[in-house]
N, C-alpha and C positions, 0 to 999 in steps of 0.2 A: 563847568560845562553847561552850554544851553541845551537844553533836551527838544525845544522847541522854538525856531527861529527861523527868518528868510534869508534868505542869499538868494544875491540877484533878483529880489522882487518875489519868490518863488517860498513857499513855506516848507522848513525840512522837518522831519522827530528823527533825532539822532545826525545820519549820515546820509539817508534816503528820502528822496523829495514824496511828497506825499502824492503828487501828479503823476508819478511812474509807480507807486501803489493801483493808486486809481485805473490809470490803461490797464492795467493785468491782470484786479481782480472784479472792477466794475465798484459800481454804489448804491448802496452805502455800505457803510462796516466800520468797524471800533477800531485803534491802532497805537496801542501799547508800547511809551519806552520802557525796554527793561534795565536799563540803566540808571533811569529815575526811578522805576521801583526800588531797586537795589539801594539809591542814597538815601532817600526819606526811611529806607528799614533801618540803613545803618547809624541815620541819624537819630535816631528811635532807642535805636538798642547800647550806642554811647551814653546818650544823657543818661542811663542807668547801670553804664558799667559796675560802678562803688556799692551795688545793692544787691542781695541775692535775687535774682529776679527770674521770670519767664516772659517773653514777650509770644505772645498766641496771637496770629495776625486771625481778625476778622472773615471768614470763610464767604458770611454772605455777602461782604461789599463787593467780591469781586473773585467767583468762584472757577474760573477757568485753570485748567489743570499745568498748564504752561506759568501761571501766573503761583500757584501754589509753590510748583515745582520752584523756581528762582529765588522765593521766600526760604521753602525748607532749608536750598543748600544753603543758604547764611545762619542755617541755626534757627530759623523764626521754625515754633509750633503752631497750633492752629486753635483758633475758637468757634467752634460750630453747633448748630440748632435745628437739624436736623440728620437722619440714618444716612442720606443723600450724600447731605456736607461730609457727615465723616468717613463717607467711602471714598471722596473725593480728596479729604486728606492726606488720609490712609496710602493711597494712589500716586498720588504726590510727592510721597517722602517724607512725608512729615513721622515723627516719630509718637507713637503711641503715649509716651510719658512725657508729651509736649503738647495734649489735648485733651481742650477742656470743652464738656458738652451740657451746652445752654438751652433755652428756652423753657416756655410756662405749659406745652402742650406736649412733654415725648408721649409717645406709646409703648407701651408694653413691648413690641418686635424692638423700637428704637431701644429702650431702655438694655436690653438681652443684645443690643450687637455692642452697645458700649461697655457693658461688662467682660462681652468674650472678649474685648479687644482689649483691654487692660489698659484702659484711659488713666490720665493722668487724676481727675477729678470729676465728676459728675454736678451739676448744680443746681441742687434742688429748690424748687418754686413753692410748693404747698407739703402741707400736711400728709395728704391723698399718695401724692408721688413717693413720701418718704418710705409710705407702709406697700407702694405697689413695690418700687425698689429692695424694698426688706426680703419681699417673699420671692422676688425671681433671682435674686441674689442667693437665695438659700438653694436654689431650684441648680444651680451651676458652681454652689461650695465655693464661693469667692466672697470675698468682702470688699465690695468697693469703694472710693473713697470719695465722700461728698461735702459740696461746700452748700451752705443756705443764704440764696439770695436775697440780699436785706433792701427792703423797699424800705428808704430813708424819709420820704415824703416830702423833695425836693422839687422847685419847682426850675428846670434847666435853662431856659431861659432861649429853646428857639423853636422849631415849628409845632404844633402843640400834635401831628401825628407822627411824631420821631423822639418826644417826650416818654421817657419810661421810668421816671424816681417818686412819682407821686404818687399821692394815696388813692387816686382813684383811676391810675395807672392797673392792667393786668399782671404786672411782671411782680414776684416777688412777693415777701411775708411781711409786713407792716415790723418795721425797725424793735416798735418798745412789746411784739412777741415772737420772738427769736429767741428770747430766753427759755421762754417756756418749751420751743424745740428741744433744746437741747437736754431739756430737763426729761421729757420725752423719750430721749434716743435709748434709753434703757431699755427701753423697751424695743429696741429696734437692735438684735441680735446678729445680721449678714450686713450690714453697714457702719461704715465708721465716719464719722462727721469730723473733719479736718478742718473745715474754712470757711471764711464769710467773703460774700460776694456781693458787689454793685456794679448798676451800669444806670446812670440818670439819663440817658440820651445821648445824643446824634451831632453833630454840627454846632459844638457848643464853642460858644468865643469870648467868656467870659472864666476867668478862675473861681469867683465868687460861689456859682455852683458848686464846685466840685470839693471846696472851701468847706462848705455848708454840711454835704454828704459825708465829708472824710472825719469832719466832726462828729459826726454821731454815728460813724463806724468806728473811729478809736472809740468811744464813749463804751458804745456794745462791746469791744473789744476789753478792755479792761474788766469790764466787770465781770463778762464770762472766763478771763483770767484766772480772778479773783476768787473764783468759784471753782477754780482747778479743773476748767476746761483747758485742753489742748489744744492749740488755734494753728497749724503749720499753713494757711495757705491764705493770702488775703488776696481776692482779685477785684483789682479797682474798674473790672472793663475797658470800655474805649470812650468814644465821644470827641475828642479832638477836633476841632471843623478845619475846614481848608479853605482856601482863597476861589470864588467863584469869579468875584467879578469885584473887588476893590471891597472885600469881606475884611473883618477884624480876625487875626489870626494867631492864639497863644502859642506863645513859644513853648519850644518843647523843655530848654532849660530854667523858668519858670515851673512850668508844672510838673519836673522834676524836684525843686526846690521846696515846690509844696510837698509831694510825694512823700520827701526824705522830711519833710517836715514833724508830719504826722505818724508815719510809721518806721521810721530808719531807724530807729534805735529796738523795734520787735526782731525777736527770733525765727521771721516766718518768710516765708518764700512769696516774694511780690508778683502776681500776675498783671499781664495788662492785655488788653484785646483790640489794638488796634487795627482799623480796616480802612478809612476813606484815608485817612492819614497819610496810609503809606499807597493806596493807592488813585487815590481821586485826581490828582493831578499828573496823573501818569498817562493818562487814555485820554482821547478825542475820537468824537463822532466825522466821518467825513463822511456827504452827502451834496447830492448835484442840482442844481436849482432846475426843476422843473418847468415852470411856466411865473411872469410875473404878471398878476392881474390887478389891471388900475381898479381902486375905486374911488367912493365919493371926496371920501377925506383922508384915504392913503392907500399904500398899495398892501396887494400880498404876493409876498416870496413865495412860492410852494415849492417845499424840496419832494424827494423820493424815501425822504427817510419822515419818520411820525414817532405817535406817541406809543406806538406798538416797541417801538427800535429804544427809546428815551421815555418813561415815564414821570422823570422825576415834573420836569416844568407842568405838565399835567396834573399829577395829582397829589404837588407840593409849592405849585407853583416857584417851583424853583428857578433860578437866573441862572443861566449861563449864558458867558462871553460866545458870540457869534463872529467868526475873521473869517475875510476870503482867504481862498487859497496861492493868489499872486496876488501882491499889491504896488504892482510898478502902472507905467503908467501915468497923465497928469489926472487929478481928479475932478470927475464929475461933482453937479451940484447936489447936495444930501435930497436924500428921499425918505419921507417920511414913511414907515412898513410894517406890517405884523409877520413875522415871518413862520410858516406854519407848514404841515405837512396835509398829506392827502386824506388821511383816514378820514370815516364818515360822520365828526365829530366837530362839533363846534369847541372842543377843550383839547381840541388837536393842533397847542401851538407850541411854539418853542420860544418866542420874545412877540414883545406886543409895543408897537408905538417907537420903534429904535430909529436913527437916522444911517443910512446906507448910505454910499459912495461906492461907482464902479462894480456896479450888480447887474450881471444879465444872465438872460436864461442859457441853460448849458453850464454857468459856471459850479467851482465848485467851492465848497465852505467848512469849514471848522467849527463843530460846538466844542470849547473847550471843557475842561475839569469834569470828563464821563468816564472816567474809569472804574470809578464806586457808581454803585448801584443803578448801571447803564444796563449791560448785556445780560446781567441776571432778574432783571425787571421785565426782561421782554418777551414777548407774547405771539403767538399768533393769527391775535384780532383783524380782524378781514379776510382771513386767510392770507396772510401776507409771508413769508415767508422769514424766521430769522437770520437775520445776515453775519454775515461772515466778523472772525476775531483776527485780530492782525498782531504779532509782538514785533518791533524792530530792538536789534544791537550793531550799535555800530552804523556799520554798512551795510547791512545785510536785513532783509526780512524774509518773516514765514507766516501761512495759514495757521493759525491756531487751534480755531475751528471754521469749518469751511460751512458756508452758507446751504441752508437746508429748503432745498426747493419743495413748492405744493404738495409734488409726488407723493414724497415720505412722511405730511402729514395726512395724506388721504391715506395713506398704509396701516394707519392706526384706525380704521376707522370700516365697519360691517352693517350690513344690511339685515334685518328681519328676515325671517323666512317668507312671511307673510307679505312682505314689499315685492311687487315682480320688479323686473329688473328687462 
């Protein structure tokens, strides 16, 4: 099935032209097949049928509760890094013994809602976390079960602010003292250490990394074995990259092959965390051209949507594919453009230097591959408002979340006493 294609010159996602989205709910806004969700999960959770596995889809690439929800009912748990994410879980359907809670900063309230919630594992970062854990653990007579994120000191090999396996990386305990954790945990009475954890990064397109990591987490693996530690839980995280724009893109049965390479023959329960994966090419930005303004040596697109709506080309310089929204018609001659948004920002763009055909103002556009880390990146710089979530099945669509006008962010917001009014 194509999840995203024209008929009749016309761009559809799914069953629904994206231009009868547009009259109804206006632009810009994000718009979700749930159908392609659904295959990239299921293609995900096949390559690992043969393995005792958990698959914890990524919470932050793409936290809307519609979108958790379609994951849960397939079975996918959740991997989340903040109290937020795991309410939104929780919310979701996701099942408590299918969530794993990440990151290098919880707090104290975060750490106490994932104990009361009887998570699947917890994953500790430092030293500090292990002994604050110990004592709010004792405080609620639970023992909860934690894995130690091993910082392998890998270098991933793609944007260097989506990189997380190296040594001078925040995340994680430096690989060759991990042992000495564990050596530790005696002393750590209301918890019990189950697992090792990695995540090298983001949008990786190479096996070589993840080659390099899994070597020197079997490595750790055996010797704390060997020492008659208990290991039930290895979680290899996510990072899998996706196709942006003619990206190199690993197969998932390859690094399943690896997987089973390295650990298939342990007695432990595989976790994995993937998020752009299964969702990045699922979502598209649509957004309306504004105004187009000639200049010296090319023009500019200005749409209605920015770097408030998409952050990624901003502050990743990320690529993605730009298509109109009809492409019938005989073609004009290319125009050289930068095509950018309104905010008061010279790093407010979306592509720079591209060649257009058949672009006028009023039309409307496609940023493709925005389903990961689009609508939960965004902001309300300028006071712009955030726009509206879209999911189509079928034939059919629905508001996801509905666009939040000025009003209700001025609602959040009070005067001094001392300010007249």
């Amino acid at each position: 099935m194509k999840y995203f294609q024209y008929i009749n010159g016309e761009l559809f996602i799914e069953g629904v032209a994206i231009s009868k989205i547009a009259s109804e709910i206006g632009t810009p806004f994000y718009c979700y097949s749930s159908t392609k969700i659904e295959s990239e999960y299921k293609d995900f959770s096949d390559a690992f049928s043969k393995i005792n596995s958990t698959i914890c889809y990524s919470v932050k690439a793409n936290s809307n509760l519609s979108v958790i929800r379609t994951l849960s009912n397939l079975g996918a748990g959740a991997d989340v890094v903040s109290g937020g994410e795991l309410l939104r879980a929780l919310k979701g359907g996701v099942s408590p013994q299918k969530i794993v809670f990440s990151g290098v900063g919880k707090t104290d309230q975060e750490l106490e809602m994932a104990i009361e919630s009887d998570i699947l594992q917890i994953n500790a970062e430092s030293l500090s976390e292990l002994s604050r854990l110990n004592i709010i653990a004792e405080k609620y007579n639970k023992i909860p079960k934690v894995g130690i994120r091993v910082n392998p000191d890998v270098e991933a090999g793609s944007h260097d602010k989506i990189s997380t396996g190296r040594k001078e990386d925040k995340f994680g305990i430096d690989w060759e003292n991990v042992g000495e954790i564990f050596v530790a945990n005696k002393n750590f009475k209301n918890i019990k250490l189950v697992g090792l954890a990695i995540h090298i990064g983001s949008q990786l397109q190479s096996l070589s990394p993840f080659e390099e990591a899994f070597k020197r987490l079997e490595e750790l693996l055996t010797t704390l074995m060997s020492e008659n530690h208990k290991i039930e839980t290895i979680d290899l995280g996510g990072g899998l990259g996706i196709d942006y724009s003619q990206d190199l893109v690993l197969k998932i049965s390859e690094y399943s092959k690896l997987v089973t390479k390295y650990f298939g023959n342990y007695d432990c329960n595989i976790i994995f965390e993937p998020g752009r994966r299964i969702v990045g090419n699922a979502g598209i930005l649509i957004a309306q051209v504004i105004c187009i303004k000639p200049g010296i040596e090319k023009q500019f697109v200005v749409l209605d949507a920015a770097m408030n709506d998409l952050l990624r080309p901003s502050l990743y310089g990320a690529i993605h594919e730009i298509i109109p929204i009809t492409n019938n018609g005989p073609k004009s001659p290319k125009v050289l453009a930068d095509i950018v948004g309104p905010i008061c920002e010279t790093g407010d763009i979306f592509a720079t230097g591209i060649k257009l055909t058949n672009i006028s103002e009023g039309d409307l556009v496609a940023i493709n591959s925005a389903g990961a880390y689009g609508a939960v990146m965004s902001s309300f710089y300028n006071s712009r408002p955030l726009i509206a979530e879209v999911m189509v099945k079928d034939n059919n669509f629905e508001i996801i979340r509905k666009k939040l006008d000025i009003s209700s962010l001025l609602n959040y917001e009070s005067m001094p006493n001392w300010i007249k009014t």
